[in-house]
C-alpha positions as CSV (number, residue, x, y, z in Angstrom):
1,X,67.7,59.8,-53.5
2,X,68.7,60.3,-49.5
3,X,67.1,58.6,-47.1
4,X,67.0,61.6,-45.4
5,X,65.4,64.2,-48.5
6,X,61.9,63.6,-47.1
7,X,62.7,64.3,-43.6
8,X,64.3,67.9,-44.8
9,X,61.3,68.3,-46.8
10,X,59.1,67.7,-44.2
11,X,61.4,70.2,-42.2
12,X,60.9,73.2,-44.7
13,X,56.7,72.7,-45.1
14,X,57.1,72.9,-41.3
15,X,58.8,76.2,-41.9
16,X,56.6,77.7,-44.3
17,X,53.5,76.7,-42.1
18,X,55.1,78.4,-39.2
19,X,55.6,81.3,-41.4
20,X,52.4,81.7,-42.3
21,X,50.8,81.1,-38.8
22,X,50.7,84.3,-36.4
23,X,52.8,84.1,-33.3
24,X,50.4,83.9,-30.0
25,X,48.6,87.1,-28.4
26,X,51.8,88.2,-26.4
27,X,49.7,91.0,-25.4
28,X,47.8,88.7,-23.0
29,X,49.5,88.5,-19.6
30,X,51.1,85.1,-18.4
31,X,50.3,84.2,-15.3
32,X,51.8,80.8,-14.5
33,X,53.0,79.9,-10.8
34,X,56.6,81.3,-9.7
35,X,58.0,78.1,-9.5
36,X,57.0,77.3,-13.0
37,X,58.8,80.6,-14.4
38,X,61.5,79.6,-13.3
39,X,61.3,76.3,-14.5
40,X,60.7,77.4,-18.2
41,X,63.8,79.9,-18.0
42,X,65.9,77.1,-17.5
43,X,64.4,75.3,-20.2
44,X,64.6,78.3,-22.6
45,X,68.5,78.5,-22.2
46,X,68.5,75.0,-23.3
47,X,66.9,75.1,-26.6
48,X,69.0,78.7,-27.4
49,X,71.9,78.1,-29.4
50,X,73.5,78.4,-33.1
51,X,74.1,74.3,-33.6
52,X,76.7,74.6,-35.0
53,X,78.8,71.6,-33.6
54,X,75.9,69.4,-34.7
55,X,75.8,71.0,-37.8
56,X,79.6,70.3,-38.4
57,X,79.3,66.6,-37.4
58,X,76.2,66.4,-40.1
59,X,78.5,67.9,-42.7
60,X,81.2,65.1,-42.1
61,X,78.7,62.6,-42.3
62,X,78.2,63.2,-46.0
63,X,74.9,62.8,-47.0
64,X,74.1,66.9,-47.6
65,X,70.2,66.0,-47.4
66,X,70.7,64.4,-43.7
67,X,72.9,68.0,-43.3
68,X,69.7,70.2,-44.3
69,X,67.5,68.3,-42.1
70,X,70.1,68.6,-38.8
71,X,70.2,72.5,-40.1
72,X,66.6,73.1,-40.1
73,X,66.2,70.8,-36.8
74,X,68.2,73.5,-35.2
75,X,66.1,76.4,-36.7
76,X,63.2,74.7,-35.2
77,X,65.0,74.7,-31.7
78,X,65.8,78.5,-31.7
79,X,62.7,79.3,-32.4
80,X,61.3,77.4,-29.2
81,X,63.8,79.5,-27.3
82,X,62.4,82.2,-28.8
83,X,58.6,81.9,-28.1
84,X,59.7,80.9,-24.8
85,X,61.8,84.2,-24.4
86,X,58.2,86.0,-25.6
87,X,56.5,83.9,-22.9
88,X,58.7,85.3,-20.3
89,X,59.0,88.3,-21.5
90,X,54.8,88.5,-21.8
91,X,54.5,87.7,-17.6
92,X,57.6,90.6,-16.9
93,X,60.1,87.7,-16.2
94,X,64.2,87.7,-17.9
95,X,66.0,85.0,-19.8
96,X,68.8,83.8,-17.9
97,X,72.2,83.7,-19.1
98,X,73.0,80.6,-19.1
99,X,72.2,77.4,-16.4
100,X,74.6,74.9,-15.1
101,X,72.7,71.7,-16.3
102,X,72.5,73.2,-19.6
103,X,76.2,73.9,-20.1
104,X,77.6,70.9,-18.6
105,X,75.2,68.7,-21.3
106,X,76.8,70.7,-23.8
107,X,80.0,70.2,-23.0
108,X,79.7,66.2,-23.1
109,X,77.9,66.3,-26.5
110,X,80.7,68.5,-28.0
111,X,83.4,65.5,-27.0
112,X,81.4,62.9,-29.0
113,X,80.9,61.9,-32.5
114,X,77.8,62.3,-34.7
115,X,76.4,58.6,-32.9
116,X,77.2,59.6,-29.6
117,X,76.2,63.0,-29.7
118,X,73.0,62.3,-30.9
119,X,72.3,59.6,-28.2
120,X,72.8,62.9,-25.7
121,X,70.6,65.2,-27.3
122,X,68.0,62.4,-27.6
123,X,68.1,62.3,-24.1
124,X,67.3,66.4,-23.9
125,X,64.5,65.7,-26.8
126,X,62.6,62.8,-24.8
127,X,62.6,64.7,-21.3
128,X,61.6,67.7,-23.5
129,X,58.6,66.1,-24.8
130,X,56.9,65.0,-21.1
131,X,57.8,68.2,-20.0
132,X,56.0,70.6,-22.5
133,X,53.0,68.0,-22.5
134,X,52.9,68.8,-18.7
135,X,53.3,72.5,-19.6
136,X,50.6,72.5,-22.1
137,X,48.4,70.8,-19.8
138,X,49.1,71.3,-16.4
139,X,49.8,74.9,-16.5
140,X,46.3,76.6,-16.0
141,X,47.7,79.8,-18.1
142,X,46.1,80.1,-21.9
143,X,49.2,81.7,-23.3
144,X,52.0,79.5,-21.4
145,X,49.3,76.5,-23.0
146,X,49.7,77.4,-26.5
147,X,53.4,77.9,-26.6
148,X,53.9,74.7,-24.7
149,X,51.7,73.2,-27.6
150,X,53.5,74.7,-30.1
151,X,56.8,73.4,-29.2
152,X,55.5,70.1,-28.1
153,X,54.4,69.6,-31.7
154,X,57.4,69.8,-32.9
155,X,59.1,67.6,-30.7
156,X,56.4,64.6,-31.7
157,X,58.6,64.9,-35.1
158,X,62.0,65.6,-33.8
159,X,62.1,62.1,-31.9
160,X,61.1,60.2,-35.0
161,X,63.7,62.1,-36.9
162,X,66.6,61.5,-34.6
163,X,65.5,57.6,-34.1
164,X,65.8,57.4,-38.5
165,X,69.2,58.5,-37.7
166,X,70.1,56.4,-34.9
167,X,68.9,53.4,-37.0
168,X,71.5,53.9,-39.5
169,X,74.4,54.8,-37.5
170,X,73.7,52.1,-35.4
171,X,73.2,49.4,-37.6
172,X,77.6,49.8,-38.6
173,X,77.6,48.6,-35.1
174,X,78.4,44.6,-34.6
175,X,75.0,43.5,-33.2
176,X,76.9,42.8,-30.1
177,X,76.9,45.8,-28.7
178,X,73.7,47.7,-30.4
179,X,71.4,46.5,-27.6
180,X,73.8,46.9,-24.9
181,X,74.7,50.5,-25.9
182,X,70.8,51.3,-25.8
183,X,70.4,50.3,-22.5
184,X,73.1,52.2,-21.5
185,X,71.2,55.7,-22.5
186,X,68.4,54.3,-21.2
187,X,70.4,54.4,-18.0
188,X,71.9,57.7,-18.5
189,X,68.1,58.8,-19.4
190,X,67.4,58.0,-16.4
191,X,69.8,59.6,-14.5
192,X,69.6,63.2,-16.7
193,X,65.6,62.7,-15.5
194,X,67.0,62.5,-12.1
195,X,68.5,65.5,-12.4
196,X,65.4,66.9,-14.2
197,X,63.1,66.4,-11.6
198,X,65.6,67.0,-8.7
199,X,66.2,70.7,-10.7
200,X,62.3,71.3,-11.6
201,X,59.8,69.1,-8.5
202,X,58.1,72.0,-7.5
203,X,57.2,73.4,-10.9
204,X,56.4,69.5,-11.8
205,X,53.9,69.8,-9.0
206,X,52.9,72.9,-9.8
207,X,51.7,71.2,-13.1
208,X,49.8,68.5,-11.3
209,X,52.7,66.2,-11.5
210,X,55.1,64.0,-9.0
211,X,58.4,63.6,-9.7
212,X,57.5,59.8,-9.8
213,X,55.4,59.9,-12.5
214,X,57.5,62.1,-14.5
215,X,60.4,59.9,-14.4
216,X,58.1,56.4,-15.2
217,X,56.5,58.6,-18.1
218,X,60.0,59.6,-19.5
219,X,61.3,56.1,-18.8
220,X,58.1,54.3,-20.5
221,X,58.3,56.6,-23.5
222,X,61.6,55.0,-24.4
223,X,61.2,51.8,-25.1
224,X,59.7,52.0,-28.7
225,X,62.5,54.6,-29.6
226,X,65.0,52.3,-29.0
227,X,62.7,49.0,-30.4
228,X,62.6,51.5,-33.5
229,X,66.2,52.2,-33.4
230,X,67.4,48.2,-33.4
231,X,64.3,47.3,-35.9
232,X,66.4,45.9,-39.1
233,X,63.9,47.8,-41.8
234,X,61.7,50.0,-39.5
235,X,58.9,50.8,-41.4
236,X,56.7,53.1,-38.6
237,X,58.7,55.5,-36.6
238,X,57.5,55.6,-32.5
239,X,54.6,57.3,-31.8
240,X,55.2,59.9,-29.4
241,X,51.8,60.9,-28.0
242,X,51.0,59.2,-24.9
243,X,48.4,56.0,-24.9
244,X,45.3,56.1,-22.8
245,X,46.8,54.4,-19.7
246,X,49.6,57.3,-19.9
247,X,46.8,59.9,-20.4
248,X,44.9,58.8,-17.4
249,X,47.9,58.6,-15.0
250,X,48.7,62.0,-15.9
251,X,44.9,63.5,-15.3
């Protein structure tokens, strides 16, 4: 049996519960501030997209069970882009065509391996979840709330899923260099959150958030990914909800 056959399981009861749950009231009017619209339609042209280099990378790998996972990973993704495209759509607001930070992280994940490009996206996924927690609760706008929950919950599974991943692929790595090459995207973490927070500071405080904060919450959030990652039989995955101290900082 793969390793990977009860993560793609997982994947398709997720699907089948999202099938049977109705989309949000997009008759109700979003109202978030300006500078948060335009936040989220920078993040919506960052989780559109068909996948399909990661897809081909998880068909080299071999193991077809890891492949169904990565396939229904990126099913998962479009439809974020597409509840946030409703969300926009729901306050009178476009989808953009495309955004500068988005393409050029593209471009550097399609140079890369499976390894390497999967340390990149894990970089998107971690900023992803402290963003849509600040979305969901820093936004003061029932509907932008619930799709910012929505999607949040399904990056608390995506991180876990990728760090399963990383574990293996890392672990064909001389020990040598496995800690070294985590603090190196721990480095380039931080600088994508630089970027981040650069790009989105006014909807951050829009949400009741500094760019600070964000950066130390992203930053923090890290370290048991990449503990989990070098673990030699990691038997718990991290947990990504955020402990009491990180709660109360971000009240």
């Amino acid at each position: 049996m793969s390793g990977f056959e009860q993560w793609a399981d997982g994947f398709e009861a997720e699907r089948e519960r999202r099938a049977a749950r109705a989309d949000p009231d997009w008759t109700r009017a979003a109202r978030p501030d300006p500078a948060v619209w335009a936040s989220v339609q920078r993040f919506q042209t960052g989780e559109d997209g068909d996948g399909a280099n990661l897809t081909a990378k998880a068909d080299e790998a071999g193991d077809p069970e890891y492949a169904r996972a990565v396939r229904l990973f990126i099913a998962e993704e479009q439809n974020h882009a597409r509840l946030l495209a409703l969300l926009l759509a729901a306050g009178g607001m476009p989808t953009l065509a495309g955004h500068w930070t988005d393409t050029a992280f593209v471009r550097v994940r399609r140079l890369m391996g499976l390894r390497l490009e999967l340390l990149v996206l894990m970089v998107a996924e971690v900023v992803a979840l402290r963003y849509y927690r600040a979305l969901r609760d820093g936004s003061g706008d029932a509907l932008t709330s619930e799709v910012a929950a929505r999607i949040l919950a399904d990056e608390e599974r995506h991180i876990p899923f990728h760090c399963a991943r990383l574990h293996d692929s890392v672990a064909e790595l001389p020990r040598v260099v496995r800690r070294p090459l985590l603090e190196l995207w721990r480095g380039l973490l931080a600088g994508a959150c630089l970027i981040v927070v650069a790009d989105h500071g006014r909807a951050l405080r829009a949400l009741g958030m500094s760019r600070s904060r964000f950066l130390a919450d992203v930053l923090v959030s890290s370290r048991p990914m990449v503990a989990a990652v070098l673990k030699r039989r990691p038997d718990v995955w991290p947990d990504t909800t955020p402990t009491r101290t990180a709660d109360r900082r971000a009240g």
